[in-house]
C-alpha positions, 0 to 999 in steps of 0.5 A, a space after each residue: 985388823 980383820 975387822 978393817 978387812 972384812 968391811 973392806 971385802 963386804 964394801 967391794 962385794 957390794 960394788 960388784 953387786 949394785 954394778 952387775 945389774 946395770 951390765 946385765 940390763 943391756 939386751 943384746 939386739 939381735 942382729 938380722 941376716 940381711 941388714 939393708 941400706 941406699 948408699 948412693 946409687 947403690 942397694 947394699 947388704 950387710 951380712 952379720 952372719 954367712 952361715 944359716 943353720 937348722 935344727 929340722 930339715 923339714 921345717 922353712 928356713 928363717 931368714 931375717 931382714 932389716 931395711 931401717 936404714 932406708 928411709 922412707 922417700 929413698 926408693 920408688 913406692 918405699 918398697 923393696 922386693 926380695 926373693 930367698 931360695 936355695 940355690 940348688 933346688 931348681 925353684 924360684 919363688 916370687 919376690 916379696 916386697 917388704 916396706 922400708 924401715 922396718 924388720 921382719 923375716 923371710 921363709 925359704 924351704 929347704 930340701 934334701 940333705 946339708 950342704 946346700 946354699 941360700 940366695 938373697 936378691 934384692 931389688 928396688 928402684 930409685 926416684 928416677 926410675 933406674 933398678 936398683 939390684 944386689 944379692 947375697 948367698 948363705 952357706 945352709 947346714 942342719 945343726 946336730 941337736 943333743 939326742 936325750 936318754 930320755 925321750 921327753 914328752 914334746 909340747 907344742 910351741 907357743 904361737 907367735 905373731 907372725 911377721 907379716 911382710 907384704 901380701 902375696 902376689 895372689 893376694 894383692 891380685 885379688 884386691 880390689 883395684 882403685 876406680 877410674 876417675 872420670 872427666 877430662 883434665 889437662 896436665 902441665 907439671 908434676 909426676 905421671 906415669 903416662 903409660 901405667 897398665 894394671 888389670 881390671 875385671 874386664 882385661 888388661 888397661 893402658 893407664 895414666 897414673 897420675 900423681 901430680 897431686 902431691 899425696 895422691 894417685 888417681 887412675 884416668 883413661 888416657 881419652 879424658 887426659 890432655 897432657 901439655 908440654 909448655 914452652 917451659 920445655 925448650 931446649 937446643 939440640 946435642 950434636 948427636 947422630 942418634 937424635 938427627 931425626 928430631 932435628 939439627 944440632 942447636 935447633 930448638 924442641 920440645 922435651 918432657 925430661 928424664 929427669 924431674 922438674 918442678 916446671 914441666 911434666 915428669 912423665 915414665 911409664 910402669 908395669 908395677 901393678 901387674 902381678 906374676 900370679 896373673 901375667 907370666 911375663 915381660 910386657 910388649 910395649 909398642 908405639 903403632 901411630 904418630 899423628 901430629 906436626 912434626 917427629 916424636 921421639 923417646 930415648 934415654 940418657 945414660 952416665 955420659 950423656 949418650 942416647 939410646 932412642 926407645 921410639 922414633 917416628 920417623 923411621 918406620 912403625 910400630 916400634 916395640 920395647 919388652 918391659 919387665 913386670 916391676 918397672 917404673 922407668 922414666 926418659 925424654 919425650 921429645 917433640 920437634 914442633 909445636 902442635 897437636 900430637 896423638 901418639 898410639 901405644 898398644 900393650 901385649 903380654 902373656 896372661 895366665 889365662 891367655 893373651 892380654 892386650 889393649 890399645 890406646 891413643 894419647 894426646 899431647 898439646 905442644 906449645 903455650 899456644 896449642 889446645 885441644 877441641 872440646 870433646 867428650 871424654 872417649 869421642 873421636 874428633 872426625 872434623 877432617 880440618 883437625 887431621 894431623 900429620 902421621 906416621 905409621 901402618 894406619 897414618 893419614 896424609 898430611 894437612 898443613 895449616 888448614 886448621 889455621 885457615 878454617 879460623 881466619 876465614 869463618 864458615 864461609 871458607 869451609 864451604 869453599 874449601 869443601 867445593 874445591 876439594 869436591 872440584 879437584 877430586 871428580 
């Protein structure tokens, strides 16, 4: 009988044994501080732990990050920015953008003596261009650490790797820029950030970022571009007041879409390469002159539908927008005749070093119809027949279907014409 026993204990005790590897091969992964996600329209945090503790008050603070969740094509450029301090140290570092799905860690200084808060921001844009934003507060201790009777001898740590995030600001400042392509080129359909500004060696630029080439960005002047917006654009009027410049409601107008279609130019504009280490604040964005046949507007659509006119030409120019560092934005750009449209824009900001500016005249060719003269890249057309009509502090008068004329009528009318003129002005 004990011996039945006995075999029956050593049986069970082997179970255990062959069973108590397999239950501790299963490493528990550990769990980040701020596991982030794009639910909707939303950026979320998931926070497994509300509490970070340290064990040496003069050492940065960890915090870990996890944005695997977020798969890469959710957000604008698969990049989120986030910036960790403590709350009541009175200091704010910059953001620092780290990549979708991936991991990593965030160090924050901590000073002075326990009680003291982190604050975790996030942000990110959507493929739209709206801001995507939410945060998270951690609650800061030191950990009491067992003192030795003994004091031991203290070894220098192991190096680690270091998680590299995302280059600094001043790091990325300091990168070399992508060239500037040269030739002209004439876009219909795709992405652009019409309006794109970074800094070059030689000052602040207004930009066409262009990314109509699936995979590609090439940087352009804005005087080698012809962006053209096709019949493809037609759309009726809203019976709306704030767009009563443009036209009546149900009258037919030319619209670049805030939204993306695969048809039409999608154009926004963007401030993501200016860096906080060289620019110290928000971007004056403003539109100085409109030459062209007819009103220009830009305005954005909200939630419900309503719109919130950014620039209309025919009240009065310059009109001005702040734009904050880190925006890539997109909105309707409405044309209310076909035609020609040269439309200025000048950008101001507050460099480090002193005010940065630059000024830049775009053209837009409304129509199927409608195309540019042939001209070098950066030339200006001085041929008086080709003068549009204008609005703003350096507008021209306008000259109503001359151009149309000079075409039908041959050299000889321009001679003529030119005699008249000479005859009604002495």
């Amino acid at each position: 009988m004990t011996e039945v026993r006995t075999g029956a204990l050593v049986g069970v005790a082997a179970a255990l044994l062959m069973s108590a590897p397999a239950a501790l091969a299963e490493p528990v992964a550990p769990v980040a501080n701020a596991v982030l996600d794009v639910a909707g329209d939303r950026l979320e945090i998931t926070v497994a732990q509300q509490r970070v503790e340290t064990l040496d008050p003069a050492r940065p603070v960890e915090l870990t990050w996890d944005t695997t969740a977020i798969e890469p094509g959710t957000v604008y450029g698969d990049r989120v920015a986030l910036r960790a301090f403590v709350v009541d140290s009175g200091e704010q570092p910059e953001p620092v953008e780290v990549p979708v799905a991936s991991t990593g860690t965030l160090e924050v200084d901590r000073p002075g003596t326990d009680g003291h808060e982190v604050r975790l921001q996030a942000t990110a844009h959507a493929l739209d261009g709206r801001p995507l934003a939410v945060e998270s507060v951690y609650t800061l201790s030191v950990a009491e650490a067992a003192r030795p009777e003994v004091a031991p001898q203290v070894l220098p740590p192991a190096p680690r790797p270091e998680v590299v995030t995302a280059p600094s600001p001043q790091v990325r400042a300091a990168a070399q820029q992508p060239p500037t392509a040269t030739g002209r080129v004439v876009l219909d359909k795709g992405h652009v950030d019409a309006v794109a500004l970074r800094l070059l060696p030689d000052g602040l630029h207004i930009q066409v970022k262009d990314g109509t080439v699936a995979g590609a960005t090439t940087w352009r002047e804005p005087a080698d571009v012809e962006l053209k917006v096709t019949s493809a654009s037609r759309t009726a009027l809203p019976p709306s007041p704030e767009l009563a410049f443009l036209g009546a409601a149900g009258e037919q107008v030319f619209l670049l879409p805030q939204t993306q279609r695969p048809d039409v130019l999608w154009a926004g504009w963007s401030t993501e390469e200016l860096r906080p280490a060289d620019v110290s604040g928000p971007v004056t964005w403003s539109l100085t002159v409109v030459e062209g046949p007819g009103a220009f507007g830009l305005f954005t659509t909200g939630s419900f539908g309503e719109p919130s006119v950014l620039f209309d030409s025919t009240d009065g120019l310059p009109d001005a927008q702040s734009v904050p560092l880190g925006t890539h934005a997109h909105a309707n750009w409405a044309f209310a005749e076909p035609g020609r449209y040269r439309l200025t824009f000048t950008a101001t900001a507050p460099g480090v070093g002193g005010p940065l500016t630059d000024t830049e005249t775009y053209t837009f060719t409304i129509g199927d119809g409608t195309s540019s003269p042939v001209q070098q890249p950066g030339a200006v057309n001085r041929d008086p027949a080709a003068t549009l009509a204008s609005t703003g502090p350096a507008g021209l008068p306008a000259v109503t279907g001359l151009g149309l004329a000079l075409l039908a009528s041959g050299v000889a009318a321009l001679v003529v014409t030119r005699r008249r003129v000479q005859e009604k002005t002495s």
